[in-house]
N, C-alpha and C positions, 0 to 999 in steps of 0.2 A: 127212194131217197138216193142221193146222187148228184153229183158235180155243183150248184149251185146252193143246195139246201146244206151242205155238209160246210159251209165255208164259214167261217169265224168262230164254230160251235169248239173246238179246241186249241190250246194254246201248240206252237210247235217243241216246246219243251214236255209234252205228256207224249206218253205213248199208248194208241188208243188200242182197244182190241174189237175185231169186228166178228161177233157172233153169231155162229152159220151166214158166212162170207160168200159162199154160193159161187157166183160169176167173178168174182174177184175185182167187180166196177168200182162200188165204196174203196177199196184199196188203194185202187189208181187215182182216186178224186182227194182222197186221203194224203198220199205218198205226193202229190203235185200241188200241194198245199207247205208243203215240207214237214207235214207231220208224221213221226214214223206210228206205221202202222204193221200190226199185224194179225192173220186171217185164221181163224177156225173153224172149221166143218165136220159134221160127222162123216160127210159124204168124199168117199174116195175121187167118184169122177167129178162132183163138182169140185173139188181142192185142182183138180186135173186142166177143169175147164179154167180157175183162177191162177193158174203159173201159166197157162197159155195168156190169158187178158195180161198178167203182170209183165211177162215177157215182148207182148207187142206193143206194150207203152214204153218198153225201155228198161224195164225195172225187172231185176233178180230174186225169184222166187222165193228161193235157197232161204231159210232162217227168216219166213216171213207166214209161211202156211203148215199147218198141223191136223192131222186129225187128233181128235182131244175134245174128251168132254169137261165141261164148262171150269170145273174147281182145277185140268188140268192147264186149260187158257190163261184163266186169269190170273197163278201166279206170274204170268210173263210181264202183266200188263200193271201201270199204272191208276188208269180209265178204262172201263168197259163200256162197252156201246152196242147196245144191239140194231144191227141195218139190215132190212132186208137185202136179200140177192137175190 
């Protein structure tokens, strides 16, 4: 899932959360829709690999990526959405 398939599916007033965010692609497809988003993983180097994606689209990692399991993601979030990475 990714840049096309993700488009109209939320409003830009929700804030979605994206479960095991992996590559941090869903984010960037997400964030350039003007939906705030943000990314959870359990995985140290994929959160690592997803500030790098978020960083080379432009976009600030910082307060957007967590490690954190699930019940600690979703009080962040509004909407949750699981997409692959």
């Amino acid at each position: 899932m990714g840049g096309p398939e993700l488009k109209g599916l939320f409003a830009s007033s929700q804030t979605v959360l994206d479960i095991g965010c992996g590559s941090g692609r869903d984010l960037v497809s997400l964030l350039q829709q003007g939906i705030d988003a943000v990314g959870c993983d359990v995985s140290d180097a994929m959160l690592a690999e997803a500030a790098k994606t978020l960083s080379d689209a432009g976009y600030k990692p910082e307060g957007r990526l967590q490690t954190a399991s699930l019940p600690d993601c979703q009080r962040r979030c509004e909407s949750g959405v699981k997409l692959p990475g």
